[in-house]
Each structure stands twice: as structure tokens, then as C-alpha cells.
TORKOL-4160 file (C-alpha; in steps of 0.2 Angstrom, whole numbers, padded with zeros to 4 digits, m for minus):
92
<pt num="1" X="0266" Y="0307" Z="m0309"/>
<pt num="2" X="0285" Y="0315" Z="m0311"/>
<pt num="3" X="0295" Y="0317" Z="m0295"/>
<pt num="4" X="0295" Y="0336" Z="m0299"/>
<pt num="5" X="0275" Y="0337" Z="m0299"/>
<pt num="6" X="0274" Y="0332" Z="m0282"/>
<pt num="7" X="0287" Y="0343" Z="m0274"/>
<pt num="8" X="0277" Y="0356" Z="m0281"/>
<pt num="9" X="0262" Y="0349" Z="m0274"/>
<pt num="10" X="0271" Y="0346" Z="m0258"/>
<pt num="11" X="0278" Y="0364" Z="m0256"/>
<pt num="12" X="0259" Y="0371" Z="m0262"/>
<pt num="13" X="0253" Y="0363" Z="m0247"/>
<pt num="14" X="0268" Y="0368" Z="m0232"/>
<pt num="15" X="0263" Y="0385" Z="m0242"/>
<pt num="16" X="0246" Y="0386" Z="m0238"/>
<pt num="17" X="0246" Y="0381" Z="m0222"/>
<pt num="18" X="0260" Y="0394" Z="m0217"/>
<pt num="19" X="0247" Y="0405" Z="m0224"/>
<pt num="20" X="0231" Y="0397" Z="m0213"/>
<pt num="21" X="0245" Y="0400" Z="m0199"/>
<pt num="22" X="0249" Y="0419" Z="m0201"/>
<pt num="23" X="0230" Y="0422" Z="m0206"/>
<pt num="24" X="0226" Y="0413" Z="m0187"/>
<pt num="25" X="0239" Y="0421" Z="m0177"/>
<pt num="26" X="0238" Y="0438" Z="m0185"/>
<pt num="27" X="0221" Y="0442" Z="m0186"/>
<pt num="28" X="0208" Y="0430" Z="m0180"/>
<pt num="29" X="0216" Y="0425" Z="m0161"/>
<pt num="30" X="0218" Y="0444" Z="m0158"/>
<pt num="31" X="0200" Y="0448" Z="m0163"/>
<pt num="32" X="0195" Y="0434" Z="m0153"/>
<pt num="33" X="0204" Y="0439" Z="m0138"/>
<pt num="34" X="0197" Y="0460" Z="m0138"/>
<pt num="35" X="0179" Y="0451" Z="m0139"/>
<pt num="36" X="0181" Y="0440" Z="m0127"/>
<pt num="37" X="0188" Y="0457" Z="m0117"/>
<pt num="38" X="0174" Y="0466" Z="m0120"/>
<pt num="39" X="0161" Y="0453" Z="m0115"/>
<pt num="40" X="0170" Y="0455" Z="m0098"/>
<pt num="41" X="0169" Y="0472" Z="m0096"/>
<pt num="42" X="0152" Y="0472" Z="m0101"/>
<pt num="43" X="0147" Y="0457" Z="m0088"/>
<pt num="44" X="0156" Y="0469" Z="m0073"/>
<pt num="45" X="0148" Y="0485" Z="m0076"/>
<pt num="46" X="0138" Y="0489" Z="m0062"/>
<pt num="47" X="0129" Y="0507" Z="m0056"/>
<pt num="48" X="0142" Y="0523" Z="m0054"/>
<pt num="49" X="0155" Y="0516" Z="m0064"/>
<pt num="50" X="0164" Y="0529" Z="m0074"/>
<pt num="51" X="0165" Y="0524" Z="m0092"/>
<pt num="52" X="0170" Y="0530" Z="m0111"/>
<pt num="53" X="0158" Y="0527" Z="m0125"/>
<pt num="54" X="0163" Y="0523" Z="m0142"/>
<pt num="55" X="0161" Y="0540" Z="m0146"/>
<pt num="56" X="0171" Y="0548" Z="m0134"/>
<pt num="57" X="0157" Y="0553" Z="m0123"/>
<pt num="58" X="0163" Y="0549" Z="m0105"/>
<pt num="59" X="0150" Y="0549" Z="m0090"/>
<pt num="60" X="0145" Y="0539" Z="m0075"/>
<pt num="61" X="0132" Y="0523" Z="m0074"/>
<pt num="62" X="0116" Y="0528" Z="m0067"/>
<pt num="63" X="0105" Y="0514" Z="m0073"/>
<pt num="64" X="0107" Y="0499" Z="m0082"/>
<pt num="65" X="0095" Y="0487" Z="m0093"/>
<pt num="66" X="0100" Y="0472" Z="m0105"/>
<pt num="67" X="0105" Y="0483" Z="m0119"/>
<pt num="68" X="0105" Y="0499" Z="m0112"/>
<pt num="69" X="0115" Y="0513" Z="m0101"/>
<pt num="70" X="0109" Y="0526" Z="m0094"/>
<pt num="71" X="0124" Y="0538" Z="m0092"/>
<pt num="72" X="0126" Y="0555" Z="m0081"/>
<pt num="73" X="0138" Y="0567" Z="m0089"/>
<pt num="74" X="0145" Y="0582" Z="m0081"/>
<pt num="75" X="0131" Y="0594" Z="m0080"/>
<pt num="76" X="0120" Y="0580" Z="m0075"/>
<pt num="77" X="0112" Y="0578" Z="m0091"/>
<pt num="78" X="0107" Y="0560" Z="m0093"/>
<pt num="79" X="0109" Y="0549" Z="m0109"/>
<pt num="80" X="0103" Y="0532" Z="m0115"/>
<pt num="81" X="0114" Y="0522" Z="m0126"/>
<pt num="82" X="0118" Y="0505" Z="m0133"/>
<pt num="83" X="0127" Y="0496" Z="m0119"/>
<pt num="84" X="0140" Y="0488" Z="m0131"/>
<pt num="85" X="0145" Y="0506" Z="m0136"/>
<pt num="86" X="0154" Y="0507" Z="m0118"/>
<pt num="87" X="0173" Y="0501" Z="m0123"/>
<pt num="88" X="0181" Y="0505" Z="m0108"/>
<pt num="89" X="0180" Y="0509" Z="m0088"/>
<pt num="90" X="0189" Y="0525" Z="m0083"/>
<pt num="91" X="0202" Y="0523" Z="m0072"/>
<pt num="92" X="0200" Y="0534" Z="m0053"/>
């Protein structure tokens, strides 16, 4: 093989891996680390927490199942939803 075929070959290969790196670094760890946030939150819900929905709906735990939230809002109207919708405790 010509010396100058496996320079190219060479730099091909520092080329993709720069890429691999970036690809890693930029968009799977960070992915990785909000899940791995959000499986924390979920594990310390508990009853009377205050919490936002994905939808914006904020309201107050009453009851909590496997899957499920039952959540209070402001004029005591109660509402089941998906537990993983919750994205985030509401500071007092």
C-alpha cells in the first residue's frame, strides 16, 4: 500500500473517533445524567410534596401508586396522572 493511502487511512480513523467523542460528550452522558435525575426524583416523592407536571399543572401529592399520582390542585380538585409526568418538586 502507498505511504500516502495510510495517512488517510490513519487520519479517517483519529477523525471518527473525535466524532464518537463529541457524539458522547455532547449528547448521550447529558441524557444520561437528566435520567438518571429524574429516576431520583421519582424514588423520593412521598405524600404532600408540592410538584409541577410536564404540563405545567402544579399541585400537591395526596396519594401515590407504582405508576400513578393523585394530585390536589388549588381548589381541591383531585387528579390522577402518570407519575413520570412529575419533572420537578416546587421549592417552599
Amino acid at each position: 500500500m502507498p505511504e500516502g493511502g495510510t495517512e488517510s487511512l490513519m487520519s479517517l480513523v483519529i477523525l471518527l473517533v473525535v466524532f464518537a467523542a463529541v457524539f458522547y460528550f455532547l449528547l448521550l452522558r447529558p441524557q444520561r445524567r437528566r435520567q438518571k435525575e429524574h429516576q431520583q426524583l421519582m424514588a423520593s416523592l412521598k405524600r404532600g410534596d408540592r410538584v409541577v407536571s410536564a404540563g405545567g399543572i402544579h399541585g400537591t401529592i395526596d396519594k401515590l401508586d407504582d405508576d400513578t399520582a393523585i394530585l390536589v390542585l388549588e381548589e381541591g380538585t383531585k387528579l390522577r396522572m402518570a407519575k413520570s409526568s412529575i419533572v420537578d418538586k416546587v421549592r417552599k
